[in-house]
BALOBA-1460 file (C-alpha; in Angstrom, 3 decimals):
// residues 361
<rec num="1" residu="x" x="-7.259" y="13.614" z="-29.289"/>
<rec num="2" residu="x" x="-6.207" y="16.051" z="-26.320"/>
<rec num="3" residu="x" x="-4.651" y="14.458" z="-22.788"/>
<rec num="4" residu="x" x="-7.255" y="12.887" z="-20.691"/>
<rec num="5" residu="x" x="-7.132" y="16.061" z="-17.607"/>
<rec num="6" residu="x" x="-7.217" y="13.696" z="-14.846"/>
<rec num="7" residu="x" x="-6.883" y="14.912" z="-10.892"/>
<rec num="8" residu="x" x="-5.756" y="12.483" z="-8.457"/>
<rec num="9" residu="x" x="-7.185" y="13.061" z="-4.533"/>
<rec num="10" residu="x" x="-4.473" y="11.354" z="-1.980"/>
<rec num="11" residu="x" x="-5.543" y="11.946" z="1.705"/>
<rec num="12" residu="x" x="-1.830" y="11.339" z="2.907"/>
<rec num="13" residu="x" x="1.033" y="11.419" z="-0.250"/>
<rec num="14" residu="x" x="4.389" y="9.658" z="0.175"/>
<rec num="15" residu="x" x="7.141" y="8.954" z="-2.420"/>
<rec num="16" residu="x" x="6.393" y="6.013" z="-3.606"/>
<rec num="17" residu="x" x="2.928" y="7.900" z="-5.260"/>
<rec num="18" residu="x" x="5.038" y="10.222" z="-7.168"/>
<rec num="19" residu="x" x="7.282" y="7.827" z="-8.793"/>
<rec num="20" residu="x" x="4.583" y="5.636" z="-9.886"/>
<rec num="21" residu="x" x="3.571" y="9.116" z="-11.312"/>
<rec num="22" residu="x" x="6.545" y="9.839" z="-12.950"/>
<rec num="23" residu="x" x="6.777" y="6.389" z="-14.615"/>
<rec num="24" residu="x" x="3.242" y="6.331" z="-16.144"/>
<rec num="25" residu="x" x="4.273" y="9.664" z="-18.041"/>
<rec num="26" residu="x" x="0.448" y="10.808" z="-17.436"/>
<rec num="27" residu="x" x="0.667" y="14.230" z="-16.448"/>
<rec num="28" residu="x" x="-1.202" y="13.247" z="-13.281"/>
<rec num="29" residu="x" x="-2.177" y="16.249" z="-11.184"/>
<rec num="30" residu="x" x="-2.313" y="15.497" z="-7.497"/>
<rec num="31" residu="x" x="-4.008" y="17.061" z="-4.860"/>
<rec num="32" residu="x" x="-2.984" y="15.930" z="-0.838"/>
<rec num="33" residu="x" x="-3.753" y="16.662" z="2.317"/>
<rec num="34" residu="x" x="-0.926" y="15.501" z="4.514"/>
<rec num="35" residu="x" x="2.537" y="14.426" z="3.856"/>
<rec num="36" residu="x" x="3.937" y="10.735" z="5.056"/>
<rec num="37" residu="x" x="7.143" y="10.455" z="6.767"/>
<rec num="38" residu="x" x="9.019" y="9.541" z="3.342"/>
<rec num="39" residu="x" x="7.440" y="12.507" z="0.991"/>
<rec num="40" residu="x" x="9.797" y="13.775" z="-1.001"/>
<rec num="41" residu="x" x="9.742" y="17.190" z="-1.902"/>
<rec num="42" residu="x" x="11.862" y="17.401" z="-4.979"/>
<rec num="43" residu="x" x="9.742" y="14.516" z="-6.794"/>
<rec num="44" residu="x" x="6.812" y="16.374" z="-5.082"/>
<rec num="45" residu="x" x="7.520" y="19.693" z="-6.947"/>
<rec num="46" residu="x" x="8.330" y="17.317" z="-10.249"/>
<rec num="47" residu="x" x="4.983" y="16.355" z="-10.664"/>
<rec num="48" residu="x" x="3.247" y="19.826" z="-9.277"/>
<rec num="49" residu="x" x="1.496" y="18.041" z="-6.468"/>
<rec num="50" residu="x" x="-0.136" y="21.130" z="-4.203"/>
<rec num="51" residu="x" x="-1.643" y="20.909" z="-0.853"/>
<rec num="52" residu="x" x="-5.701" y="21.071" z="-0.674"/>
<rec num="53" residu="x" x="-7.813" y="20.792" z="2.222"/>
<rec num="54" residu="x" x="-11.741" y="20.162" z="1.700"/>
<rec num="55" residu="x" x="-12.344" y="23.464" z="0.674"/>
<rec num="56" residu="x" x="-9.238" y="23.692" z="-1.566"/>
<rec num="57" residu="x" x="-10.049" y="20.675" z="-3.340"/>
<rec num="58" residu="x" x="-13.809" y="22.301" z="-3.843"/>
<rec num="59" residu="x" x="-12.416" y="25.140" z="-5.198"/>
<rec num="60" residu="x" x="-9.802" y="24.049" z="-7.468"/>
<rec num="61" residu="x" x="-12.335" y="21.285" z="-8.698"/>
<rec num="62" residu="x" x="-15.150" y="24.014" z="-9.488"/>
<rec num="63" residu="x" x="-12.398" y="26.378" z="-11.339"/>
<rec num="64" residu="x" x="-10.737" y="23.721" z="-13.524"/>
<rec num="65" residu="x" x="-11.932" y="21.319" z="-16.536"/>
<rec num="66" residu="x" x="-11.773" y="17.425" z="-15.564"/>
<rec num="67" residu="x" x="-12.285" y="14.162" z="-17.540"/>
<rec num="68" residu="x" x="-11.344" y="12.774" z="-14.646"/>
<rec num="69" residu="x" x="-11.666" y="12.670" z="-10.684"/>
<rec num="70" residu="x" x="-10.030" y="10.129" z="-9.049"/>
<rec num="71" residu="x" x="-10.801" y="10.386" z="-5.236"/>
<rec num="72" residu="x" x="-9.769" y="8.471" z="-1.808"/>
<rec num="73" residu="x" x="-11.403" y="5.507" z="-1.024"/>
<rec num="74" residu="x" x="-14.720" y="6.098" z="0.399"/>
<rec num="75" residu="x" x="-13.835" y="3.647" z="3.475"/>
<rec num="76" residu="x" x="-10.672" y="6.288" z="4.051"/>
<rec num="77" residu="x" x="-13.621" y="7.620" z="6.438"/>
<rec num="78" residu="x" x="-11.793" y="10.719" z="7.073"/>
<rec num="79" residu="x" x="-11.560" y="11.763" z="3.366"/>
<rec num="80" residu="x" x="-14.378" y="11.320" z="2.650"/>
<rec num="81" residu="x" x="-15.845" y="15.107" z="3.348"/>
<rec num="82" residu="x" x="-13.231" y="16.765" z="1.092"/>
<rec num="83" residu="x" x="-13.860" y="13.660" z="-1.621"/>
<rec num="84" residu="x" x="-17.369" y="14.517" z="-1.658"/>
<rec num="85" residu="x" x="-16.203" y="18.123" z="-1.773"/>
<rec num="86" residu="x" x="-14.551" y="17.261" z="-4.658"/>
<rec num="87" residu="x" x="-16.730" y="15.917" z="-6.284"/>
<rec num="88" residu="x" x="-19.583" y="18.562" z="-5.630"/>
<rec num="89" residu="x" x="-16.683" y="20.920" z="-7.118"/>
<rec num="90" residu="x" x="-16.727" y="18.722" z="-10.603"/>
<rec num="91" residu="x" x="-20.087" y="17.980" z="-11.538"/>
<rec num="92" residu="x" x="-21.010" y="21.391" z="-10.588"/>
<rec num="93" residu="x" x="-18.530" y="22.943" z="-13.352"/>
<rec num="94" residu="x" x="-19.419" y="19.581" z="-15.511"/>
<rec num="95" residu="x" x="-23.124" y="20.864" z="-15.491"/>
<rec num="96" residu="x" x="-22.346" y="24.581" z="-16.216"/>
<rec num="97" residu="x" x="-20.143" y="23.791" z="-19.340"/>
<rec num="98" residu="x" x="-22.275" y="21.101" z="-20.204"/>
<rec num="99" residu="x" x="-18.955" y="18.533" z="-20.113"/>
<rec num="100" residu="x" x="-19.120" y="15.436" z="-18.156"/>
<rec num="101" residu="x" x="-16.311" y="14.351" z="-15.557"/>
<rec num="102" residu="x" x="-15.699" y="10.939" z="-14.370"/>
<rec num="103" residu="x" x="-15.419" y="9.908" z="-10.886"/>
<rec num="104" residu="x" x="-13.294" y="6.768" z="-10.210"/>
<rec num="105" residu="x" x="-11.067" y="5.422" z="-7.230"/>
<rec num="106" residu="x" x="-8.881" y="2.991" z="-6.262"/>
<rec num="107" residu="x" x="-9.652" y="0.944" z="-3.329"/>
<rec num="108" residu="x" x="-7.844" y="-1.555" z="-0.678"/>
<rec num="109" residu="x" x="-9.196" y="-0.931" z="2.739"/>
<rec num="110" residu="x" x="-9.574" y="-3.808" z="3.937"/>
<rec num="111" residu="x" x="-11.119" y="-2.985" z="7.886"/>
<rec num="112" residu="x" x="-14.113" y="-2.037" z="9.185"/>
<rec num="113" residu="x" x="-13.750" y="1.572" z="9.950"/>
<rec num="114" residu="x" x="-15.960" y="0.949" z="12.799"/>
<rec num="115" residu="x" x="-13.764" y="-1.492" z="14.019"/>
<rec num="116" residu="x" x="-11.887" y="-0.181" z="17.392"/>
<rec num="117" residu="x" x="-14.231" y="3.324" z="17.305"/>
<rec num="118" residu="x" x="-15.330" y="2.804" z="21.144"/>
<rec num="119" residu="x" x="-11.706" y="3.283" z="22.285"/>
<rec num="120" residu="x" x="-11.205" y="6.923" z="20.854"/>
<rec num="121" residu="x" x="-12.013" y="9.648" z="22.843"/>
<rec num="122" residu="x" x="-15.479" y="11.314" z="23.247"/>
<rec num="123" residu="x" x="-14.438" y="13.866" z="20.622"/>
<rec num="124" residu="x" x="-12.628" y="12.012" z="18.002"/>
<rec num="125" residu="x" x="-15.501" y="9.280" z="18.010"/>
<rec num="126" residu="x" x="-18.105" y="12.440" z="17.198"/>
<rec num="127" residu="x" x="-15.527" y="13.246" z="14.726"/>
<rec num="128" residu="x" x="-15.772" y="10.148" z="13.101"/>
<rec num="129" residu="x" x="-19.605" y="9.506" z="13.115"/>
<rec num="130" residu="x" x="-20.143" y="12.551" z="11.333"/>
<rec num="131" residu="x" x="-17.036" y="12.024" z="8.676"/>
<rec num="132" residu="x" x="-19.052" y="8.342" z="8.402"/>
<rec num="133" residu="x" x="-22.067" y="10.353" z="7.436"/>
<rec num="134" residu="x" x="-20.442" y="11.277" z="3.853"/>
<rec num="135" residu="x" x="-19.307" y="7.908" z="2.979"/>
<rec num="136" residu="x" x="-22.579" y="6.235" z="1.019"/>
<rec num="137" residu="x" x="-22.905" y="9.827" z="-0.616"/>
<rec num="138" residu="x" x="-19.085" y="9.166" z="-2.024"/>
<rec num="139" residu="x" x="-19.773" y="5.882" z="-2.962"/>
<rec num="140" residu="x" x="-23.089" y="6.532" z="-5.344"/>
<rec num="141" residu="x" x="-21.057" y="9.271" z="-7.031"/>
<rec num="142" residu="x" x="-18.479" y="6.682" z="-8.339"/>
<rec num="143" residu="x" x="-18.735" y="5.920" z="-11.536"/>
<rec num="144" residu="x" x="-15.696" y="2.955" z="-11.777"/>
<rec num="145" residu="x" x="-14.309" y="1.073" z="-8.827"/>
<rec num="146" residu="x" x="-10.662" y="-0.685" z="-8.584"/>
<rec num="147" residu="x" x="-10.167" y="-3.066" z="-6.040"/>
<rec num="148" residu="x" x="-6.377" y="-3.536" z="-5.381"/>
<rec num="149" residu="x" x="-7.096" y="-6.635" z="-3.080"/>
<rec num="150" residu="x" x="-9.886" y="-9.399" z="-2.527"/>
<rec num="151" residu="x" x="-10.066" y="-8.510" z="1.360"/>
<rec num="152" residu="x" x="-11.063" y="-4.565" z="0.170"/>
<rec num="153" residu="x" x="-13.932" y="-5.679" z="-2.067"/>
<rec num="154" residu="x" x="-15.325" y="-8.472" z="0.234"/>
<rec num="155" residu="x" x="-14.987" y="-5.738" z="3.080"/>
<rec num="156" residu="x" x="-16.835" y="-2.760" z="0.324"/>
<rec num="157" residu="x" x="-19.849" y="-5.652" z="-0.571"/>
<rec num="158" residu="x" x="-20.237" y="-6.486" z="2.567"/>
<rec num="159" residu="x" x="-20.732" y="-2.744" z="4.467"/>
<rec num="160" residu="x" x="-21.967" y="-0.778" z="1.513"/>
<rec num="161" residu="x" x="-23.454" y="-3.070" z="-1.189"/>
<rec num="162" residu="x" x="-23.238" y="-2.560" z="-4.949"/>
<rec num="163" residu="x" x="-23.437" y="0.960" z="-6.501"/>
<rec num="164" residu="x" x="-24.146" y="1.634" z="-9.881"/>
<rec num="165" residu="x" x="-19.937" y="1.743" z="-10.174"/>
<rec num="166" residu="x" x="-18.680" y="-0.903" z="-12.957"/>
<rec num="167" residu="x" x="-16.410" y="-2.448" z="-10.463"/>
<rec num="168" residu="x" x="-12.971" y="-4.974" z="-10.698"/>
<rec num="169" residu="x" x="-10.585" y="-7.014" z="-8.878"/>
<rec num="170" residu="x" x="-6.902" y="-5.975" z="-10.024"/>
<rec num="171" residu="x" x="-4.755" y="-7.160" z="-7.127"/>
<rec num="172" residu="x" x="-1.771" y="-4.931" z="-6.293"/>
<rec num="173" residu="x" x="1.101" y="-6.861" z="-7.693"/>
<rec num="174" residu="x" x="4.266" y="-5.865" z="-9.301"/>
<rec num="175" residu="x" x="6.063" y="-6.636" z="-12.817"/>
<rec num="176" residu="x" x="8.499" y="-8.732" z="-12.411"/>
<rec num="177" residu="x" x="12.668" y="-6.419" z="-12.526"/>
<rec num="178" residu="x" x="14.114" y="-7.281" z="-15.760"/>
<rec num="179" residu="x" x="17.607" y="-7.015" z="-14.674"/>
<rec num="180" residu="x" x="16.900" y="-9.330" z="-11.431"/>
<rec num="181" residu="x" x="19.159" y="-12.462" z="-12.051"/>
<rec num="182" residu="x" x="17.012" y="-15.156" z="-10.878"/>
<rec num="183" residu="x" x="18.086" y="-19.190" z="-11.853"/>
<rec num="184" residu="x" x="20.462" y="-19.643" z="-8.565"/>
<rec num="185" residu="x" x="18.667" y="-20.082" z="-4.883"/>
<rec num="186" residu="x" x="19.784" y="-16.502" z="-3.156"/>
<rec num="187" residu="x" x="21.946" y="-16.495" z="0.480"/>
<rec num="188" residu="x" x="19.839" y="-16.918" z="3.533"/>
<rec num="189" residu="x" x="19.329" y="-13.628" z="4.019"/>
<rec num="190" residu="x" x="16.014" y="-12.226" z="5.709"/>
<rec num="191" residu="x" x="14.766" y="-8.743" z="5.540"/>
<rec num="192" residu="x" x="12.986" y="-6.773" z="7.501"/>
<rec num="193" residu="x" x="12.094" y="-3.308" z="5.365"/>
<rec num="194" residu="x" x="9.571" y="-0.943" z="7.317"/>
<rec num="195" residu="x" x="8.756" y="1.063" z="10.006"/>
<rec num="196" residu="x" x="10.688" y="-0.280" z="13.594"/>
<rec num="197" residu="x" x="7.018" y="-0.614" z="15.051"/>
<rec num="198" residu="x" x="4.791" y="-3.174" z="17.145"/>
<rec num="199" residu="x" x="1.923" y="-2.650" z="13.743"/>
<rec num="200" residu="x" x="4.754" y="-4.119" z="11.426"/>
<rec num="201" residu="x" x="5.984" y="-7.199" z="13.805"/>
<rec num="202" residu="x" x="9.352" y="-5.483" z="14.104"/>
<rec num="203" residu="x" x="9.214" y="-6.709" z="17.834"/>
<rec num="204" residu="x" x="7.399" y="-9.906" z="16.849"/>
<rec num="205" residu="x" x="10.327" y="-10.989" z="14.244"/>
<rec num="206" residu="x" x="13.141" y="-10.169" z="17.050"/>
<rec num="207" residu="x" x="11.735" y="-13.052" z="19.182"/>
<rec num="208" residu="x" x="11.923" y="-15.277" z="16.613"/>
<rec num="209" residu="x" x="15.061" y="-14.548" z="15.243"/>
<rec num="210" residu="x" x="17.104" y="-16.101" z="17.889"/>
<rec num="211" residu="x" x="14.687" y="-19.901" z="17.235"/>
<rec num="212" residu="x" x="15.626" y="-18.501" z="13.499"/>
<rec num="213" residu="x" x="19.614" y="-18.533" z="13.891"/>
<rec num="214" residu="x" x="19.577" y="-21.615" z="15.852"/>
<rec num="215" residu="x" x="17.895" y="-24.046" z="13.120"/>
<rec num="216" residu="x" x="19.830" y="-22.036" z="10.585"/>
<rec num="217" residu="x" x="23.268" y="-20.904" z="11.419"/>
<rec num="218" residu="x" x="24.504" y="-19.310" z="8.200"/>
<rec num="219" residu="x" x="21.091" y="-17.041" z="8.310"/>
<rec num="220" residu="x" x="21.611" y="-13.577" z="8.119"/>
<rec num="221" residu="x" x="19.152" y="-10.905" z="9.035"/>
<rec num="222" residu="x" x="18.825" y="-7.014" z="7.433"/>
<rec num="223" residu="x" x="16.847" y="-4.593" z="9.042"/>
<rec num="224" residu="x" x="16.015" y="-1.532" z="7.043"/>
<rec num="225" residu="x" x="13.629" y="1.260" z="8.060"/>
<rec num="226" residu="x" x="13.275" y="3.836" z="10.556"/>
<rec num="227" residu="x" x="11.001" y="4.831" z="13.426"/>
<rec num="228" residu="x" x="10.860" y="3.578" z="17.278"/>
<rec num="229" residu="x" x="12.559" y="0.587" z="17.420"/>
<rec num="230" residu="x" x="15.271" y="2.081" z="15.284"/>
<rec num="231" residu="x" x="17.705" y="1.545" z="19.116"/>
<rec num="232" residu="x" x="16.955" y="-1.830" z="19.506"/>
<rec num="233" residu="x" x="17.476" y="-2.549" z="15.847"/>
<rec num="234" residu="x" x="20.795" y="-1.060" z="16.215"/>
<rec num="235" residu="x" x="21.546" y="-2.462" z="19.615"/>
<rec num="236" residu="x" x="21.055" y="-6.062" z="17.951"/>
<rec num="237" residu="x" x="23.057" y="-5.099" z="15.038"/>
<rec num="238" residu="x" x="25.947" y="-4.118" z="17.421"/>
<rec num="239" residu="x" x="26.075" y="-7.891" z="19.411"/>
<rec num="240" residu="x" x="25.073" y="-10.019" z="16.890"/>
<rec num="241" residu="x" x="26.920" y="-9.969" z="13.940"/>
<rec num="242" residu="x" x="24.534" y="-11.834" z="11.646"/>
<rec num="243" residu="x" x="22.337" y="-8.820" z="12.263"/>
<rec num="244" residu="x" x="23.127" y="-5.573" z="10.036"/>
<rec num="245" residu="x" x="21.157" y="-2.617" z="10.260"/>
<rec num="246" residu="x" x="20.499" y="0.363" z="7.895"/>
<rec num="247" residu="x" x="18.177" y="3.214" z="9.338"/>
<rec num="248" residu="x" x="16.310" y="5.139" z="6.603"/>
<rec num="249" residu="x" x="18.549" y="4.266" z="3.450"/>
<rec num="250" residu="x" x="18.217" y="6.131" z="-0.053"/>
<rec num="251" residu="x" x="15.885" y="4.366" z="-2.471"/>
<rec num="252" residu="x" x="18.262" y="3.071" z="-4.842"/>
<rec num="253" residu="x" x="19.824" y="1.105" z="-1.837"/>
<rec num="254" residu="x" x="16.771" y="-0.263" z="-0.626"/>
<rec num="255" residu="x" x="16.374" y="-2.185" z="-4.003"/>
<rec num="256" residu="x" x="20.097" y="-2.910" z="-3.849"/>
<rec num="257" residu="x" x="19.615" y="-4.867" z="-0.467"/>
<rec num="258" residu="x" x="15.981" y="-6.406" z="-1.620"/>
<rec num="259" residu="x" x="17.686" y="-7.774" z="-4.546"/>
<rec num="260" residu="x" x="20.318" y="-9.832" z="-2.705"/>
<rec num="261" residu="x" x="17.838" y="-11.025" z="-0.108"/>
<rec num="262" residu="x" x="16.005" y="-14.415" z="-0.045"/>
<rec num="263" residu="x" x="13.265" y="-13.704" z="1.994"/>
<rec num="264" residu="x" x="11.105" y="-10.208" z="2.588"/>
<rec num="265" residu="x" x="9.623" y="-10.192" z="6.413"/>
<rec num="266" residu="x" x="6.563" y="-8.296" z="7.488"/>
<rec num="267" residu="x" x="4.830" y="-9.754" z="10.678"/>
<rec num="268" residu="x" x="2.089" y="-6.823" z="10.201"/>
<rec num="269" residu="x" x="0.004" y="-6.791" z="13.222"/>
<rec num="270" residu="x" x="-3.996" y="-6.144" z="13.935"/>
<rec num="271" residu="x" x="-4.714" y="-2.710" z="15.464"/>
<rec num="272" residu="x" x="-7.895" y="-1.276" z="16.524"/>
<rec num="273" residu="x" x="-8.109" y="1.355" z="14.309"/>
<rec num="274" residu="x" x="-5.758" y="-0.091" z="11.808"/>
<rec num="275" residu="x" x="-4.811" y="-3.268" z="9.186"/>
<rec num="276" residu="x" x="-1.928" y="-4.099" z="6.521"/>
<rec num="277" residu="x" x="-3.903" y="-3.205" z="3.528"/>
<rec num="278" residu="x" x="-1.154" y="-4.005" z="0.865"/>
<rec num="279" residu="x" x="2.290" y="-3.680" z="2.396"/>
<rec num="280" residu="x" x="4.510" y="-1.748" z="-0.087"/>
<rec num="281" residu="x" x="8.107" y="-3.661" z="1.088"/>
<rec num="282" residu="x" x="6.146" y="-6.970" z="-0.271"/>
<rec num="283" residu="x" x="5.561" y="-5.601" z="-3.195"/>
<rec num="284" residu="x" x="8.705" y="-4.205" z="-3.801"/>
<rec num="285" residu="x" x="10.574" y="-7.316" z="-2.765"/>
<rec num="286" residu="x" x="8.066" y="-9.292" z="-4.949"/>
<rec num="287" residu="x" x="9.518" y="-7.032" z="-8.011"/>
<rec num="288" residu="x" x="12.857" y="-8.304" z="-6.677"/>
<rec num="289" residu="x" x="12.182" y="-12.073" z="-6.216"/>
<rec num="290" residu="x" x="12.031" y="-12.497" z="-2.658"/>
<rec num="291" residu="x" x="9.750" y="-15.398" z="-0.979"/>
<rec num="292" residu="x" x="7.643" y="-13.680" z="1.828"/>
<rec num="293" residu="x" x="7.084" y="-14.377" z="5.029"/>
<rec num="294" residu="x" x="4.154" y="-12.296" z="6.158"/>
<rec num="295" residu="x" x="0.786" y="-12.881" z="8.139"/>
<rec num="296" residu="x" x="-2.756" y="-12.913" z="7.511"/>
<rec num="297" residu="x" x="-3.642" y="-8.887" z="7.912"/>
<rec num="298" residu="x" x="-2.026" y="-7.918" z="4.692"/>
<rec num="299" residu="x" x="-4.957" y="-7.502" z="1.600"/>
<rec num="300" residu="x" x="-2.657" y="-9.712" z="-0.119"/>
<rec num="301" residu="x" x="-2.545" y="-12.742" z="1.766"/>
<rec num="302" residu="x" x="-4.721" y="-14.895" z="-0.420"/>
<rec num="303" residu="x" x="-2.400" y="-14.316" z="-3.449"/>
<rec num="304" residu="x" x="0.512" y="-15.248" z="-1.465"/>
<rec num="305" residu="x" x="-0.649" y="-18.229" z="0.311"/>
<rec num="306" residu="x" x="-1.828" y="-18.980" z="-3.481"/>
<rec num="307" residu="x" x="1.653" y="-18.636" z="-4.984"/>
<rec num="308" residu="x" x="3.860" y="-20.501" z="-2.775"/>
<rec num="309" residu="x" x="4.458" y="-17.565" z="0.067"/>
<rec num="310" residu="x" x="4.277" y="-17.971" z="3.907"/>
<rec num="311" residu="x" x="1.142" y="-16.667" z="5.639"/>
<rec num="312" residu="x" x="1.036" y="-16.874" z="9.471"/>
<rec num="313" residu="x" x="-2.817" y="-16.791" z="10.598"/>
<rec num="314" residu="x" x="-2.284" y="-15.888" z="13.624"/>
<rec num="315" residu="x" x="-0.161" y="-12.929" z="13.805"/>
<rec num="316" residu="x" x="0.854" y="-12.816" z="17.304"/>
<rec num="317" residu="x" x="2.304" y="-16.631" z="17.190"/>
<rec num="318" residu="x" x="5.873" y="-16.012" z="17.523"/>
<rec num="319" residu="x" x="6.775" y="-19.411" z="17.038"/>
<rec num="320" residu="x" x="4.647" y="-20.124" z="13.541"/>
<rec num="321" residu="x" x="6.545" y="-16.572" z="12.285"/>
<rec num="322" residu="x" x="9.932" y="-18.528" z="13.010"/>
<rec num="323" residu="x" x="8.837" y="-21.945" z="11.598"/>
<rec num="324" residu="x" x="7.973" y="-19.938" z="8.323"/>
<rec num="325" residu="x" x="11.065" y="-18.151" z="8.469"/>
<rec num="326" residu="x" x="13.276" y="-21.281" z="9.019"/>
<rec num="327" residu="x" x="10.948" y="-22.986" z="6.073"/>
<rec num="328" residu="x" x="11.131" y="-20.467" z="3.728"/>
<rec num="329" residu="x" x="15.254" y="-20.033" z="4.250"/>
<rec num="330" residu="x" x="15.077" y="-24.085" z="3.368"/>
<rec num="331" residu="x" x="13.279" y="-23.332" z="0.277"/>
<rec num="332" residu="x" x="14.551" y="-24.394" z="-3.020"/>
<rec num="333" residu="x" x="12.400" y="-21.420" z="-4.556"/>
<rec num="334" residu="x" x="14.388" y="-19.280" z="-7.169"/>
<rec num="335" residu="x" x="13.884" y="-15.668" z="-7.665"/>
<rec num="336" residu="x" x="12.636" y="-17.243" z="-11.326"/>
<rec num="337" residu="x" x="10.467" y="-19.131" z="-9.388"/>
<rec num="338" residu="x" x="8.732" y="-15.972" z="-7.699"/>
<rec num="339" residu="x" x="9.470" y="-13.807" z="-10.668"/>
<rec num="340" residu="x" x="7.324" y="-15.956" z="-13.068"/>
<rec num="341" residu="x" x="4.319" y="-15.808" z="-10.823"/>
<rec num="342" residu="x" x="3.729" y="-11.843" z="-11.111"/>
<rec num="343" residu="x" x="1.196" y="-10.505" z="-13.914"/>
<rec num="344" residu="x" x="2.279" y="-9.035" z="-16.991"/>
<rec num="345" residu="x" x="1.723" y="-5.673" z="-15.889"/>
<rec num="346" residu="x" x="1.781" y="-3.406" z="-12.582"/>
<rec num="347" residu="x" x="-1.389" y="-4.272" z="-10.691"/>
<rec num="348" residu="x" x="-1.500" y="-0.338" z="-9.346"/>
<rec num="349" residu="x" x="-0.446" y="0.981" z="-13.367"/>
<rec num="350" residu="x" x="-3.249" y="-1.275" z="-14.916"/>
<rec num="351" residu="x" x="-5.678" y="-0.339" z="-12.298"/>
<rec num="352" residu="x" x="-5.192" y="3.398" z="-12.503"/>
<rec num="353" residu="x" x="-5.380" y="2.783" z="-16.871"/>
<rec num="354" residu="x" x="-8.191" y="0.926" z="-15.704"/>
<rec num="355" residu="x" x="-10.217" y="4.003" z="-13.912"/>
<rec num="356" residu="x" x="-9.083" y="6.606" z="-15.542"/>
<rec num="357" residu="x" x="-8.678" y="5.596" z="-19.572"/>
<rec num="358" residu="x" x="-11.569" y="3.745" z="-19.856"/>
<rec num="359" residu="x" x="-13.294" y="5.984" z="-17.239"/>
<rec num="360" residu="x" x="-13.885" y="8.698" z="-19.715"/>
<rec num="361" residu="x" x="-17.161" y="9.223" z="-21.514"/>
């Protein structure tokens, strides 16, 4: 049986999409249309990922044979006119060599993309109505939906109804690291891994580190990341000395640090126009057996209230982020103990074996 020829749409690629690549072994060919901050452009070229606009991915779509389509989410309102692009491209080619293609995506918005629409200016909010217009034509071309996180398909029932998509909940969750040693309770050590930004609590977990250190004096707290706050992370780092900072650290260190930390810290933040959908340093520090301390805007939150995880409701309470920090430092939680709770396979690999194995006709 040949390869299943499957093309993968990302609106904006980063690294962490190419290794997943890599590691699946699927020959994955990936069309984007912007680059995140942390794209790497050797693992880029590794798995041939090209640059296509809307009428790039029309074109390569129309010229090339595909079992497979897998598109941005249709609530990823401004993707949607090169999706449906895309998928104009496919069927049409489908229909002239009398093949089928399947279209399939992988989906954990979870906000309104209404939501915060009256603060843009008058020509972005144009913009955005007509993008909007393309979404309900995207989602009656799907063929199979994967939902990453409840929040995503509560939010895709409740604004666009069913579709003739088969359609499944496969929350986002890691496999467990092997080699993570896990039967001893790890060193109070917090860490913050993200962007230095008011979205990821950066400034929100600085207030309550100080309440932090004082109920817990042998705490310690790691900051890794980049971005604005990147000065006051390092100004903290240079006068307390239970504070140590790393700005934009190779991968391989990243999981280093993760895998001596207790706890994983992301006081994500509501924005108009955006919302935590996953949170890829909890999943990566749930791979590494680290309790979480995050708050109620991550797609996630149910499973980690669920599994013995701190969930702050309300996300600007500065005080109920340190209580869960101070409570979570206290825990007698193992890394065993976290380990043990994650599914027998990648949430994100199963998902995408999910959509795109069973996806062909």
């Amino acid at each position: 049986m040949r390869p299943v020829t499957h093309v993968q749409l990302f609106d904006v690629a980063r690294t962490a999409h190419f290794e997943r690549i890599l590691r699946s072994g699927t020959g994955t060919i990936v069309l984007y249309s912007q680059r995140r901050y942390d794209f790497d452009t050797e693992l880029a070229a590794r798995v041939g990922a090209r640059r296509a606009g809307t009428v790039g991915a029309f074109w390569y779509t129309l010229r090339h044979d595909i079992d497979v389509l897998e598109i941005a989410e249709p609530l990823l309102v401004r993707a949607a006119p090169r999706s449906l692009a895309a998928i104009v491209g496919a069927r049409l080619r489908a229909s002239f060599r009398r093949t089928d293609v399947s279209v399939v995506t992988y989906a954990i918005e979870n906000k309104d993309p209404r939501d915060g629409a009256a603060s843009l200016p008058d020509k972005a909010r144009v913009k955005l109505r007509i993008q909007r217009l393309f979404v309900r034509s995207v989602w009656r071309a799907l063929d199979r939906v994967a939902f990453g996180t409840s929040q995503a398909r509560d939010l895709y029932e409740q604004l666009l109804g069913t579709n003739r998509a088969t359609r499944r909940l496969i929350p986002a969750l890691p496999v467990a690291d092997a080699t993570v040693l896990g039967s001893h309770v790890r060193e109070p050590i917090i860490t913050f891994l993200g962007e230095f930004s008011e979205r990821k609590g950066f400034p929100h977990l600085l207030r309550a580190w100080p309440t932090v250190k004082t109920a817990e004096p042998g705490a310690r707290l790691v900051l890794i990341g980049k971005g604005v706050g990147a000065e006051e992370a390092r100004e903290l780092g240079g006068r307390d000395d239970a504070v140590s900072v790393e700005i934009d650290p190779p991968r391989g260190r990243i999981f280093e640090l993760l895998t001596q930390s207790k706890i994983l810290a992301l006081p994500s933040q509501p924005r108009p126009r955006w919302r935590e959908q996953v949170g890829l340093p909890i999943v990566e520090a749930l791979e590494k057996g680290c309790l979480i301390v995050t708050t109620a805007e991550t797609g996630l939150a149910t499973w980690l209230d669920e599994h013995g995880h701190a969930v702050v409701t309300d996300p600007a309470d500065t005080d109920a982020l340190a209580d869960a920090l101070i409570a979570a430092l206290q825990s007698d939680r193992t890394p065993a103990d976290v380990l043990a709770d994650l599914p027998a396979s990648d949430g994100r690999a199963e998902a995408e074996r999910w959509i795109v194995n069973s996806g062909t006709r």
